[in-house]
C-alpha positions as a Markdown table, in Angstrom:
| # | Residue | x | y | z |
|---|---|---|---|---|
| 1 | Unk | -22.1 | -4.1 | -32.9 |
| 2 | Unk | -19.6 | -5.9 | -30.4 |
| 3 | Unk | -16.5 | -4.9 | -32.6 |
| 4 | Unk | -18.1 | -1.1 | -32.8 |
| 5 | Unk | -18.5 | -1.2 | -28.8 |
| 6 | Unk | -15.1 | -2.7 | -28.3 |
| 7 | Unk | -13.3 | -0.2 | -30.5 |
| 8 | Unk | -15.2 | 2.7 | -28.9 |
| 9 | Unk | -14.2 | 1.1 | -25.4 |
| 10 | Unk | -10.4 | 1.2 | -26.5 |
| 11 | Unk | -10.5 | 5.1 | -27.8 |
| 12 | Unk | -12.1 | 6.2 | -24.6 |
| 13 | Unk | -9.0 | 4.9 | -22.9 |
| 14 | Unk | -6.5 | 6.5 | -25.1 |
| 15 | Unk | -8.4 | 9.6 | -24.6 |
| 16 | Unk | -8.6 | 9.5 | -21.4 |
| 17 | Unk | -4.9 | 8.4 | -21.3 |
| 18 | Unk | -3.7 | 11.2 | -23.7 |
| 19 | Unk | -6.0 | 14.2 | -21.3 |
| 20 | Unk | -4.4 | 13.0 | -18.3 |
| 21 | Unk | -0.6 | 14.0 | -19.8 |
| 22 | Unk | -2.0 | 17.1 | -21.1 |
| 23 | Unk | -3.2 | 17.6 | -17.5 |
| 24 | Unk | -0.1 | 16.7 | -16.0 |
| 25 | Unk | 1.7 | 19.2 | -18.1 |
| 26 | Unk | -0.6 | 21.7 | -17.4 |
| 27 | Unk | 0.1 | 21.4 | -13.9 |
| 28 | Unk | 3.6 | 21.6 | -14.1 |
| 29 | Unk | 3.4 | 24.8 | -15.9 |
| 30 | Unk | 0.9 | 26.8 | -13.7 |
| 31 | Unk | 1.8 | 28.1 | -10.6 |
| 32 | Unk | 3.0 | 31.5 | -9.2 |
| 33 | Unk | 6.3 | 31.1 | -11.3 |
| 34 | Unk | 4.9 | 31.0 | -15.2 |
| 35 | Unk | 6.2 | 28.8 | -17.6 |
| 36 | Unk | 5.1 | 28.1 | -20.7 |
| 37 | Unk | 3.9 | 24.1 | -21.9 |
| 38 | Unk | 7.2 | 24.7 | -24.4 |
| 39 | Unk | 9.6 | 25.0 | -21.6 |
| 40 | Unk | 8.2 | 22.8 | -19.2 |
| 41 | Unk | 8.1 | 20.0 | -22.4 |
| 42 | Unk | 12.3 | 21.0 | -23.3 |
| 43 | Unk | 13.1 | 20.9 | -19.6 |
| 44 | Unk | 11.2 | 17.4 | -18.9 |
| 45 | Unk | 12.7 | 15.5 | -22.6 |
| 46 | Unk | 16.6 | 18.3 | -22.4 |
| 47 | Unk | 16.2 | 19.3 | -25.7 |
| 48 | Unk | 15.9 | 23.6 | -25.0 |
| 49 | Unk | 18.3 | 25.3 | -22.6 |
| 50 | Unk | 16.6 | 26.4 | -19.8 |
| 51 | Unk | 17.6 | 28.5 | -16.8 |
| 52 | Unk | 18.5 | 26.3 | -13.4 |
| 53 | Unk | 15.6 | 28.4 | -11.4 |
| 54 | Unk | 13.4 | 26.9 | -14.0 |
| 55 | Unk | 14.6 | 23.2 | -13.7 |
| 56 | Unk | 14.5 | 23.6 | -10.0 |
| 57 | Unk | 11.2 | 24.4 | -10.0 |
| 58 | Unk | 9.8 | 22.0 | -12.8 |
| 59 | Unk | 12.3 | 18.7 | -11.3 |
| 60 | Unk | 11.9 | 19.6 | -8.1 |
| 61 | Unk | 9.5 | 21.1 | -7.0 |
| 62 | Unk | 6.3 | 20.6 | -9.2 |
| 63 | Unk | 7.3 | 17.6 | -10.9 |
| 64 | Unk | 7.2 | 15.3 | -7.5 |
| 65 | Unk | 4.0 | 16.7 | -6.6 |
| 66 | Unk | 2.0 | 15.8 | -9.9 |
| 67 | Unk | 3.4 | 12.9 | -9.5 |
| 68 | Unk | 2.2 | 11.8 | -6.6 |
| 69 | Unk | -1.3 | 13.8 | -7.9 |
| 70 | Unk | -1.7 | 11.3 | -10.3 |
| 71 | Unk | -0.5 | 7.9 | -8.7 |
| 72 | Unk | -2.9 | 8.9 | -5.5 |
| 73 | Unk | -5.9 | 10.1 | -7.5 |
| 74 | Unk | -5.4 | 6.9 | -9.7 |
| 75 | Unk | -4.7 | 4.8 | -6.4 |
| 76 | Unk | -8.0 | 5.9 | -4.2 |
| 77 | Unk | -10.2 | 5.6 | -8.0 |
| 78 | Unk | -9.1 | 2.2 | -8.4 |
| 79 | Unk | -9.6 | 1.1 | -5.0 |
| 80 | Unk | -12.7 | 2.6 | -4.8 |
| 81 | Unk | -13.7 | 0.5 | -8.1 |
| 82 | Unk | -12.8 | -2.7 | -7.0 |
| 83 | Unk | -14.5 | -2.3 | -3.2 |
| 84 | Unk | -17.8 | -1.4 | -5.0 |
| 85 | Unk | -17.4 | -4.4 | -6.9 |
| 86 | Unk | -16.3 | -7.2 | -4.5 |
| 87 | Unk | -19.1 | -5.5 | -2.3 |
| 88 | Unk | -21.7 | -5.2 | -4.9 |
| 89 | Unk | -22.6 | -1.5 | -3.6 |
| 90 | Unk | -22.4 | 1.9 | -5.0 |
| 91 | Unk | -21.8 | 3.5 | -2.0 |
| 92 | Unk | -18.8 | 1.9 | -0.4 |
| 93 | Unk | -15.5 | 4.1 | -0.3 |
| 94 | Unk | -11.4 | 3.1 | 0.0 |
| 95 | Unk | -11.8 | 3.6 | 3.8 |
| 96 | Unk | -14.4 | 1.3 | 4.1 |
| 97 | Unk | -12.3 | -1.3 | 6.4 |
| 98 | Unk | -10.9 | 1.5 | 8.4 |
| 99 | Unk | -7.7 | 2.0 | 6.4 |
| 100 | Unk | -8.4 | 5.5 | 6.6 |
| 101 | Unk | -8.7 | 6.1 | 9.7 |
| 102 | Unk | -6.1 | 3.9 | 11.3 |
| 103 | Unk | -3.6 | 5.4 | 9.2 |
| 104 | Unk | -4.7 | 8.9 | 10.5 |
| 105 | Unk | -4.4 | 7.6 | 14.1 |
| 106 | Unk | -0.9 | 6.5 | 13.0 |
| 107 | Unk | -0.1 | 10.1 | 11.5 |
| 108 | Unk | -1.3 | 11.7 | 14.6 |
| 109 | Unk | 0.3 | 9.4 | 17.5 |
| 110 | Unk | 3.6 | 10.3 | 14.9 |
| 111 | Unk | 3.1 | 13.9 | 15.4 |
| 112 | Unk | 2.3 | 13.7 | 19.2 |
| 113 | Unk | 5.8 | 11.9 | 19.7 |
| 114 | Unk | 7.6 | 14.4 | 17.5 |
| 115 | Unk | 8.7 | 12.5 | 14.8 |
| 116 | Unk | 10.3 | 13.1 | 11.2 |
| 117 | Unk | 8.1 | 13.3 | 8.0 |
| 118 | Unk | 9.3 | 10.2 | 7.0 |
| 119 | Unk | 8.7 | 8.2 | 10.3 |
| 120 | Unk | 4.9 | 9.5 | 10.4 |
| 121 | Unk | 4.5 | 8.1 | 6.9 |
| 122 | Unk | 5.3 | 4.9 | 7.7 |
| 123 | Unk | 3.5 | 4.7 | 11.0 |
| 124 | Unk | 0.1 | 6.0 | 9.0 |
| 125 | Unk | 0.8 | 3.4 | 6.7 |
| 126 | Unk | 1.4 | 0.8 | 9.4 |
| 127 | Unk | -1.8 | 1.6 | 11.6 |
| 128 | Unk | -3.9 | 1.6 | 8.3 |
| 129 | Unk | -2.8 | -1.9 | 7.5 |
| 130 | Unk | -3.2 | -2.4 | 11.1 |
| 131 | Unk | -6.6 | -1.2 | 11.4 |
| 132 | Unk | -7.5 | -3.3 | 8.2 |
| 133 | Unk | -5.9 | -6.2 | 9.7 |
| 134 | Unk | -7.9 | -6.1 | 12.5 |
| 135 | Unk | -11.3 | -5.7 | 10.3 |
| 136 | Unk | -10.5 | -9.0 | 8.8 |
| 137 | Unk | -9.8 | -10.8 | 12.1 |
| 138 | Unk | -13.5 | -10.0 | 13.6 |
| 139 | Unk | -15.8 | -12.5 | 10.9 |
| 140 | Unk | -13.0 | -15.5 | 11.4 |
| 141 | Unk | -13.3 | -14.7 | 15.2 |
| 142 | Unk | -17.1 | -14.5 | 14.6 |
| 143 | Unk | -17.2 | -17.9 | 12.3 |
| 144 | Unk | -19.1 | -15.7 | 9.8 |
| 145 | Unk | -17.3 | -14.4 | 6.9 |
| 146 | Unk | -19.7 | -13.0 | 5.1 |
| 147 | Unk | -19.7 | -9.6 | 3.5 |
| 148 | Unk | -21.8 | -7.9 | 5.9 |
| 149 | Unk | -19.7 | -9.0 | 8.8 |
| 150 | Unk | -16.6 | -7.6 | 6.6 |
| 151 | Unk | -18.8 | -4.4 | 6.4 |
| 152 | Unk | -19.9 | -4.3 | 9.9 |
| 153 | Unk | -16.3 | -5.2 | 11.0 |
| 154 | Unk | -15.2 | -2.0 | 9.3 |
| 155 | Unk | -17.7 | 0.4 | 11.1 |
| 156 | Unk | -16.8 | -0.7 | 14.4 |
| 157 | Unk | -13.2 | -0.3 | 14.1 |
| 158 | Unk | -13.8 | 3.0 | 12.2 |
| 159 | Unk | -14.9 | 3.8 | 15.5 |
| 160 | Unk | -12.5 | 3.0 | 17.9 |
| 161 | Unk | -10.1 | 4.4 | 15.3 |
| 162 | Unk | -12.3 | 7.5 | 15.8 |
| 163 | Unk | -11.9 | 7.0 | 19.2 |
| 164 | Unk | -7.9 | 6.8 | 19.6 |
| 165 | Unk | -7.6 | 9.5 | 17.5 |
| 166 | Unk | -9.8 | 11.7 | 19.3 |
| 167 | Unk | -7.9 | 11.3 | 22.6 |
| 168 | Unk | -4.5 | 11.8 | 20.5 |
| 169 | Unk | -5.9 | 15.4 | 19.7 |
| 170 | Unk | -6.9 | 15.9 | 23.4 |
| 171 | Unk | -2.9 | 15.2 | 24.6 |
| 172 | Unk | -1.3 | 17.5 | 21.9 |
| 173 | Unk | -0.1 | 20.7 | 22.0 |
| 174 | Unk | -3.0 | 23.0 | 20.8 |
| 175 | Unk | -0.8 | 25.2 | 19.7 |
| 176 | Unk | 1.4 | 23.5 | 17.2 |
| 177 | Unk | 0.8 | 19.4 | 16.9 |
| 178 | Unk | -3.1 | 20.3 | 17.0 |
| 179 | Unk | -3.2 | 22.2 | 13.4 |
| 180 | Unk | -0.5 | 19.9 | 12.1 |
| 181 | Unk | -2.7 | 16.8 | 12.9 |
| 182 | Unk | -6.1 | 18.8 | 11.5 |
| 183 | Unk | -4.3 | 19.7 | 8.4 |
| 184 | Unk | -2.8 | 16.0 | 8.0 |
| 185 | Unk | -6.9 | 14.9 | 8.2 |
| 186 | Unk | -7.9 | 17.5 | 5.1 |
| 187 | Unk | -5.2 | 15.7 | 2.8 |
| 188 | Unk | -2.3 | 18.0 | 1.3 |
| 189 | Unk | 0.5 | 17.2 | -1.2 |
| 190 | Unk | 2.6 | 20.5 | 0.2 |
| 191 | Unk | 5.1 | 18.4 | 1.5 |
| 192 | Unk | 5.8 | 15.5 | -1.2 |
| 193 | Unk | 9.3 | 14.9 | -2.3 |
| 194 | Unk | 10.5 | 12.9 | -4.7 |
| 195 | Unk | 12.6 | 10.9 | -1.7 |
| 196 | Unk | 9.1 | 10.0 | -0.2 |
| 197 | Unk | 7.3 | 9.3 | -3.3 |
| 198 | Unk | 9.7 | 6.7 | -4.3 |
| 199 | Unk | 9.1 | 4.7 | -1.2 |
| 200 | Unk | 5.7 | 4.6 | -1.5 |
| 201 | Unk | 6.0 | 4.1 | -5.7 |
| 202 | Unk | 6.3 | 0.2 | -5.6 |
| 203 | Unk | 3.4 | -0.3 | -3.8 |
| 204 | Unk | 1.0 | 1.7 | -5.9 |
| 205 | Unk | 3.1 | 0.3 | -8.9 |
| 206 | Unk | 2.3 | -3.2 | -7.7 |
| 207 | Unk | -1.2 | -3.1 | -6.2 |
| 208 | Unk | -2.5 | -0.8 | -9.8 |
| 209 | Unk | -0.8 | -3.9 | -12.1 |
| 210 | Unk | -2.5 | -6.7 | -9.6 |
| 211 | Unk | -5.8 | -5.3 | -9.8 |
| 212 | Unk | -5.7 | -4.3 | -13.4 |
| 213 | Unk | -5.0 | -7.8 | -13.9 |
| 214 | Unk | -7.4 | -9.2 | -11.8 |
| 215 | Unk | -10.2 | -6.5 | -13.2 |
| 216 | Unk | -11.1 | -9.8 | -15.1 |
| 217 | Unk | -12.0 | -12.2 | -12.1 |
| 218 | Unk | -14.0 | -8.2 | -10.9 |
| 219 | Unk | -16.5 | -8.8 | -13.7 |
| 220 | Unk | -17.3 | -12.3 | -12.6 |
| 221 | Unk | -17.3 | -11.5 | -9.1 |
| 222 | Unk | -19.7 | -8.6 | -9.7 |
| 223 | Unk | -22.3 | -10.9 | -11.1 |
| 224 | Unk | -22.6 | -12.3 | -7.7 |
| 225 | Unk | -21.4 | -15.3 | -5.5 |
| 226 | Unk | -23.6 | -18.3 | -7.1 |
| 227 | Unk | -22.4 | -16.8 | -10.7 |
| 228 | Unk | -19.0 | -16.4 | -10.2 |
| 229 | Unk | -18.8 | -19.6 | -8.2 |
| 230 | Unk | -20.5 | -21.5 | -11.2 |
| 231 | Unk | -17.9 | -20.7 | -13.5 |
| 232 | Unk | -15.0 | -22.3 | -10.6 |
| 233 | Unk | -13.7 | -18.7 | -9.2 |
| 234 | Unk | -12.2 | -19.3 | -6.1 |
| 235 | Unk | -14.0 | -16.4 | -4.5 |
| 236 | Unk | -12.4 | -16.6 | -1.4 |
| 237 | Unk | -8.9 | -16.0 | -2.6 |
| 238 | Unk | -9.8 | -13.7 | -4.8 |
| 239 | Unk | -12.0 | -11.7 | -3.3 |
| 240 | Unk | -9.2 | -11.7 | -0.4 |
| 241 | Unk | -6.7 | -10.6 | -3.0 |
| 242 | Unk | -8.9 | -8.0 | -4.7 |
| 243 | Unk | -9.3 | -6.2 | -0.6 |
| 244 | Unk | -5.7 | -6.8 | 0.3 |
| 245 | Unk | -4.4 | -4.8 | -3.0 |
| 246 | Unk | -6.6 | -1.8 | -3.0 |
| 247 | Unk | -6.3 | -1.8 | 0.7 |
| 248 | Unk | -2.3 | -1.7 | -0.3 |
| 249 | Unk | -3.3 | 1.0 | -2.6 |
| 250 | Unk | -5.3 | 3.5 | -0.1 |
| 251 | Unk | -2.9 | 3.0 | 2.8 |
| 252 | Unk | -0.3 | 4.0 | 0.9 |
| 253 | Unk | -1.7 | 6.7 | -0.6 |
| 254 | Unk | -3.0 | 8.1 | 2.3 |
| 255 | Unk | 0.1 | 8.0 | 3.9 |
| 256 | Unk | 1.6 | 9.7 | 1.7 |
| 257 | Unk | -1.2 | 12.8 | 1.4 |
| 258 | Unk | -3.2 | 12.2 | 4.2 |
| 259 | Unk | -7.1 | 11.8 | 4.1 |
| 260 | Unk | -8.3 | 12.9 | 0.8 |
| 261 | Unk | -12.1 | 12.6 | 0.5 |
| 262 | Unk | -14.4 | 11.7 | -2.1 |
| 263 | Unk | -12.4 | 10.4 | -5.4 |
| 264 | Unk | -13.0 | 6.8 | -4.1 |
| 265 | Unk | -16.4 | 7.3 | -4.0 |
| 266 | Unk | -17.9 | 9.5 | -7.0 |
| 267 | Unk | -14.6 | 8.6 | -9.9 |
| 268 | Unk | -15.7 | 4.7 | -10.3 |
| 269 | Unk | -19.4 | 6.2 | -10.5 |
| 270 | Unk | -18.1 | 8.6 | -13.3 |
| 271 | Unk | -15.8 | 6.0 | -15.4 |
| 272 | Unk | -19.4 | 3.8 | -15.7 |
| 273 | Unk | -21.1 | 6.6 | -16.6 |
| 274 | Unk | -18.6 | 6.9 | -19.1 |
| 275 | Unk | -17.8 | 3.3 | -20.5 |
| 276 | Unk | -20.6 | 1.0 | -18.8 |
| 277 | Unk | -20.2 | -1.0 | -16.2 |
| 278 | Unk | -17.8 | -3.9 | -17.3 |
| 279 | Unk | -15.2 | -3.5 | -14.8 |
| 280 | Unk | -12.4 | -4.8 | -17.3 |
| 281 | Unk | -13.1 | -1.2 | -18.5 |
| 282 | Unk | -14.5 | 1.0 | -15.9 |
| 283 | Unk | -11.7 | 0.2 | -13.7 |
| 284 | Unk | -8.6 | 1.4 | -15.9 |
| 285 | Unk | -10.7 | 4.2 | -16.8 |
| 286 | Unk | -11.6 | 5.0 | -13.2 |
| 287 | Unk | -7.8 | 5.4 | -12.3 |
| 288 | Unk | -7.3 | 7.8 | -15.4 |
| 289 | Unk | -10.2 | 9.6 | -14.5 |
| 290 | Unk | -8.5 | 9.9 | -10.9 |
| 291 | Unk | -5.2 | 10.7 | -11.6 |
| 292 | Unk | -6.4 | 13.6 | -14.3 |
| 293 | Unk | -9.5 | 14.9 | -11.1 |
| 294 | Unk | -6.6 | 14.8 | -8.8 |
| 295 | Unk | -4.1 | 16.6 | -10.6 |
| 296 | Unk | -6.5 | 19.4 | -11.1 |
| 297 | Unk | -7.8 | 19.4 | -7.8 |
| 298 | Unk | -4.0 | 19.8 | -6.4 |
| 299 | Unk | -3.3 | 22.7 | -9.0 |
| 300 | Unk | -6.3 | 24.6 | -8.1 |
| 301 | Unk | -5.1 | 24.0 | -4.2 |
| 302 | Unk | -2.1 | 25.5 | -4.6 |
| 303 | Unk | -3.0 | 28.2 | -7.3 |
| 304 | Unk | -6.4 | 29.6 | -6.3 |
| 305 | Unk | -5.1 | 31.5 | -3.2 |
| 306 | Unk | -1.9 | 32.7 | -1.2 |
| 307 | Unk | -2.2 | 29.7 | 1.2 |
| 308 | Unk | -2.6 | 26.2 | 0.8 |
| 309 | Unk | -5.9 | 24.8 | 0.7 |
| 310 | Unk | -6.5 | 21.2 | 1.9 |
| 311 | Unk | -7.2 | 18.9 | -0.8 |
| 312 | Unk | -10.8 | 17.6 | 1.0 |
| 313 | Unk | -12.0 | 20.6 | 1.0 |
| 314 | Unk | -11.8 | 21.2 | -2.7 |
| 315 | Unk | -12.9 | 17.2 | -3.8 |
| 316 | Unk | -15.7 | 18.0 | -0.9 |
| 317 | Unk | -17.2 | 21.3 | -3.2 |
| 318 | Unk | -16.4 | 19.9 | -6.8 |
| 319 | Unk | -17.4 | 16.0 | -5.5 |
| 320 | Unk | -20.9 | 16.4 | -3.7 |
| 321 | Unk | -22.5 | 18.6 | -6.7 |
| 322 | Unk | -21.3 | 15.6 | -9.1 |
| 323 | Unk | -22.6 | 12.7 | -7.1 |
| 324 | Unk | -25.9 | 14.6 | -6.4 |
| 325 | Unk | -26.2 | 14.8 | -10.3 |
| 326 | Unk | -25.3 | 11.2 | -10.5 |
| 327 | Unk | -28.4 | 9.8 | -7.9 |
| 328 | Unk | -30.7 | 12.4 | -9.4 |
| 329 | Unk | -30.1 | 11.3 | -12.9 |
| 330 | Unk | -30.9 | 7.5 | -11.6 |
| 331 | Unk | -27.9 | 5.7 | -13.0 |
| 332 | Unk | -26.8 | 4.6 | -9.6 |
| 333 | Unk | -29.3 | 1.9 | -8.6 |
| 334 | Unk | -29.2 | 2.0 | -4.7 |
């Protein structure tokens, strides 16, 4: 029975694995310019001439912004994996400590000085570690470092994050930093380059393999403090470790698309729907299952109409209907 459940385990992964390439593929073949799965697969591997409009828009144009589909889906899925399980709550979302929301106030101040693409990256990026930073200085401050602290911690400076950003929207230009800032807050993937997704690449790279690695120490941790610290976990390293990677992994993600709602919070719910709740396995499979959703989601976003709809919105329509079903089919025990 254990071999039978271990094997089955494995070949949900593969699958999972082998749909998200498919996917990918799929992506880089739909658009307003057609190309078949043929060309795009002879352009990607050189082995069929292909006209230089065709690599332009496969190398170019497509093929950074699946990309970046894939590692951010995969990035907010794992993150939101491993917060439910250091936290022990099905509810809890990447943006929990405020990493979210700092990096948007980042973003925004960015835009309100005028600066380049690249420069409002890396101040979202900054702020959001900032604002994470400062989560984690309140329970030492407080001589209570427990998780509700950590939790509590995060609402407040949520808030003031709220806050900043709120009077940053008051000082800009209604006319042109305003809609740049509101789009920024809906998430988008119009503006990824290959140039910016490699700076951002080793991060993701790094933070996925950590916590992959460390999806071990999750399962222990999951089983609760006087469990895990029975069998000599050091929880307080870990756990740190564990909320300084996917914190890694959200910030940069975020700076990269901007705020992109819901795959943090209903993909880890899916994967254990799918494989059980082991996190050695739910948590790889979460960050297929992301990647593949947020492929999709960016296809259909730039596909679906003549303008360019904002990533929330879409993970907002297909993700609420899928977490209702998931509470109302009482697999999520609150």
């Amino acid at each position: 029975m254990t071999q039978h459940l271990f094997f089955k385990q494995r070949l949900t992964l593969i699958a999972a694995a082998f749909l998200m390439i498919i996917g990918m593929l799929i992506a880089l073949s739909v658009g307003r310019y057609e190309l078949s799965l043929r060309q795009v697969f002879g352009i990607l591997t050189n082995t069929i001439p292909s006209t230089a409009v065709n690599q332009n828009v496969v190398l170019n144009i497509r093929l950074p912004r699946v990309l970046a589909a894939a590692g951010i889906g995969a990035a907010l899925a794992l993150s939101g994996t491993a917060y439910q399980g250091i936290f022990q709550n099905p509810l809890v979302s990447p943006d929990l400590l405020g990493v979210s929301n700092g990096a948007a106030v980042g973003a925004a101040l960015a835009i309100l000085l005028n600066f380049q693409p690249w420069a409002i990256q890396i101040l979202a990026f900054i702020f959001g570690i900032s604002a994470v930073l400062l989560t984690m200085s309140i329970p030492k401050l407080m001589h209570q470092r427990t998780t509700l602290t950590l939790v509590l911690a995060g609402i407040i400076v949520s808030g003031l994050m709220q806050a900043c950003l709120g009077l940053i929207k008051y000082l800009v230009d209604p006319d042109s930093q305003l809609q740049s800032i509101v789009f920024w807050q809906l998430g988008s993937l119009a503006k990824v380059t290959l140039t910016n997704l490699l700076t951002t690449l080793p991060l993701l790279i790094i933070g996925t393999i950590i916590l992959c690695i460390m999806r071990w120490r999750l399962t222990v941790i999951s089983l609760g403090d006087s469990a895990a610290g029975s069998l000599g976990i050091n929880l307080r390293f870990e756990r740190l470790l564990i909320i300084l990677c996917a914190t890694i992994l959200t910030a940069a993600s975020v700076c990269i698309s901007g705020t992109i709602g819901w795959i943090g919070l209903v993909v880890p719910h899916v994967a254990r729907l799918i494989i059980g709740p082991n996190p050695r396995y739910a948590l790889p499979l979460a960050g297929l299952v992301g990647a593949l959703f947020l492929v999709i989601v960016d296809t259909l976003a730039r596909t679906i109409s003549a303008g360019e709809i904002p990533l929330s919105i879409l993970t907002g329509f297909i993700g609420t209907p899928i977490f209702i079903y998931i509470l109302l089919s009482k697999r999520v025990k609150l």
